[in-house]
C-alpha positions, 0 to 999 in steps of 0.5 A: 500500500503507498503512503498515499492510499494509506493516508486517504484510507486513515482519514476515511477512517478517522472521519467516519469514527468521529461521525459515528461518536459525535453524530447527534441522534434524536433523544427518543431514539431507543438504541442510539448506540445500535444506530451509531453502529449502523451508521458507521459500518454504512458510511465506511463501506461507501468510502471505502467503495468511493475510494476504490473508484478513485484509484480504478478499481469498478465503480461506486455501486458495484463495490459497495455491494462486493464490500456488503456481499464480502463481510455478509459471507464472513459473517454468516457462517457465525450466525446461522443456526445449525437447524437450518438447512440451505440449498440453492436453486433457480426458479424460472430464470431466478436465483434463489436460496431455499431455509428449511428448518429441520421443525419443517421435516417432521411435516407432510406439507406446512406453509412457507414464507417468499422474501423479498430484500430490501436495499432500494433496489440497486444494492442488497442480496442473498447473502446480505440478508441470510442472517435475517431470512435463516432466522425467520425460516428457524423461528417460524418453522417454516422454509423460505424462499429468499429471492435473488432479482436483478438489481437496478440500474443496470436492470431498472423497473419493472425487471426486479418486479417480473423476478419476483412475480416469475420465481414466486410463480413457480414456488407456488406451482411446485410448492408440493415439491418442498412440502409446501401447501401453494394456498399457504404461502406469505410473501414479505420483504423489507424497505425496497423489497417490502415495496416488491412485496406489496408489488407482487401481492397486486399483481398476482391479485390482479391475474384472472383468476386471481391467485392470493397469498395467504399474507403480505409482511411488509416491513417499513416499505416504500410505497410511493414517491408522490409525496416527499414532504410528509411528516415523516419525510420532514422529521427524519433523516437519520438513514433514509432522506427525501433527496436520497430516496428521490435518487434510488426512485429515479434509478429504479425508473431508469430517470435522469437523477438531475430529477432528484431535487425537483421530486424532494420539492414535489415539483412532479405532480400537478395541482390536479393530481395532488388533489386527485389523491389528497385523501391517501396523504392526509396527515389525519390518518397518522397519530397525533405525535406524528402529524406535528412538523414546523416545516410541514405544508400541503402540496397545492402546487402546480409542479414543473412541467417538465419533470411532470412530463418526465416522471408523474405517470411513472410514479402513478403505476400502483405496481411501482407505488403500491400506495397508489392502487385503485380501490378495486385493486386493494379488496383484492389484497390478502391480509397484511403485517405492517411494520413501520420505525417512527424514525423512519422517513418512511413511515407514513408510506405504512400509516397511509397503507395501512389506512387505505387496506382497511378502509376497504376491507383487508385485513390489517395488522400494523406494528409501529415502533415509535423509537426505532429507526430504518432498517432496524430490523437487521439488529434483531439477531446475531452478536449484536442484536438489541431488545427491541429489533428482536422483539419486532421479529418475534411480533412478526413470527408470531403473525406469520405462526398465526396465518399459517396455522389459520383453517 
């Protein structure tokens, strides 16, 4: 290594340790320290992958999810419990990597769980998530099927979609061959993928006839970018921000991310179309503790025409933005767990779902947690899992036990 490449790597370091220490992080927090964890592991894989740009080596994108993919594998031997079996397969063209626990042996046929990742659809994968998904198969005794879809840009939407809706397709044709019961299969995911979850539920809802899940587990998803001056949106930045998830959105869209700044403003809709929809985003639909914001005004405005022109019929595709469903699509929706962080900029997404799936009949169990932030679910196993992500899991366990044992 050059004295050069030793110093810049000292200070990426050096930077992101005093981030980590002094970043200030909301009081109501419940597990500050957990997310200053997080945080610092996120901010000194980007550098790291920055840094291997700058001297030739790939680009950004593609060596922050070798880094994630790299440190996953190495820890994921540690952290999978010995009662669940692994193998890997190919479901219609899809990779995907099947948990069996060994409770799910002793059963002639029981259900199953298709997860989906998150990771905003451009980084994440099977091996990221494996501590996660291996542990729902353990806990719920269940196998699951964890889907491998291709990732934007290099694969922009719908082709993550048409992944997930092919492999969970055939999971169910062949689900006799696993010793799955096809009527008795959740489908879930989380951030990105929870937005392919509640995706997939449409779409296989919307076939003639229509073909139902026993369930949709949808954990703090995205569920619109119409919207990015929500309460939520305005009150929290500790992960997920308005600009940076206007920036994953228009590289899911395969849009121009000069766009980014024009969508956080809500300068991509009409007038028309923000009254069409004002119902969805009413702050009245989310608790009082949620609603208060300084910065917060309803979007009246007219947007820019020409980012209008460019974006506002993408982002009205309820496959894309689930939340903007039609009524006719929603009732046909199985039942569904929301879970959602209250320092989450996603938030009001699950509140508004939420809302919506009820007021039109489904079934709905939502699960907020007021201190935990986005993705704290990744905290709930392994060495450093904290109280209260393992106790969202084992809230979701308990839902998912629940369904799949329902006559």
């Amino acid at each position: 290594m050059s004295k050069r490449t030793g110093l810049l790597l000292f200070l990426c370091v050096s930077f992101s340790l005093s981030y980590f220490l002094h970043r200030p992080l909301p009081s109501t927090l419940a597990e500050p320290w957990a997310t200053r964890r997080f945080l610092f592991l996120m901010d000194s894989m980007h550098k790291l992958a920055g840094l291997g740009e700058t001297f030739g080596f790939g680009n950004l994108q593609q060596n922050f999810r070798d880094i994630l993919d790299f440190l996953a594998i190495r820890y994921n031997s540690q952290s999978i419990p010995n009662s669940v079996t692994i193998t890997d397969a190919v479901f219609d063209g899809v990779p995907v990597r099947i948990y069996r626990p060994s409770l799910s042996t002793d059963k002639k046929t029981t259900g199953a769980i298709v997860f989906y990742h998150g990771g905003g659809w451009i980084f994440g994968s099977i091996e990221t998530y494996q501590v996660l998904t291996a542990a729902l198969a353990n806990k719920t005794g269940v196998p699951l099927v964890s889907v491998g879809y291709r990732l934007a840009p290099e694969f922009k939407y719908p082709v993550p979609l048409d992944d997930c809706v092919a492999a969970t397709l055939f999971f169910m044709k062949h689900a006799k061959d696993y010793g799955v019961n096809p009527k008795r299969i959740v489908i879930a995911g989380d951030s990105a993928g929870g937005n392919l979850a509640a995706a997939v539920a449409l779409r296989l809802t919307s076939k003639k006839p229509p073909i139902r899940p026993i369930a949709q587990v949808l954990i703090y998803p995205v569920l619109q970018a119409f919207d990015f001056r929500v309460p939520a949106h305005l009150q929290n930045d500790i992960f997920v921000t308005s600009k940076g998830l206007a920036r994953i959105v228009l590289l899911y869209l395969g849009l121009d991310l000069s766009l980014a700044e024009q969508m956080a403003a809500n300068n991509h809709t009409t007038a028309a179309v923000k009254a069409r929809h004002a119902d969805v985003f009413d702050v009245a639909l989310l608790p009082e503790k949620y609603r208060s914001s300084g910065s917060y005004r309803k979007s009246v405005h007219d947007g820019t025409p020409e980012v209008i022109s460019r974006v506002q019929e993408k982002i009205l595709d309820p496959y894309f933005a689930p939340l903007m469903a039609s009524a006719e699509m929603v009732r046909r929706l199985p039942g569904a767990y929301i879970l959602t962080a209250g320092h989450d900029a996603l938030r009001d997404d699950g509140f508004f779902y939420a809302e919506k799936l009820r007021k039109h009949g489904v079934d709905v169990r939502h699960e907020d947690y007021p201190g935990a932030y986005h993705p704290f679910l990744m905290h709930s196993v392994g060495p450093h899992a904290t109280d209260l992500s393992a106790q969202a899991l084992n809230d979701l366990v308990e839902y998912v036990k629940k369904k799949l044992g329902e006559k």
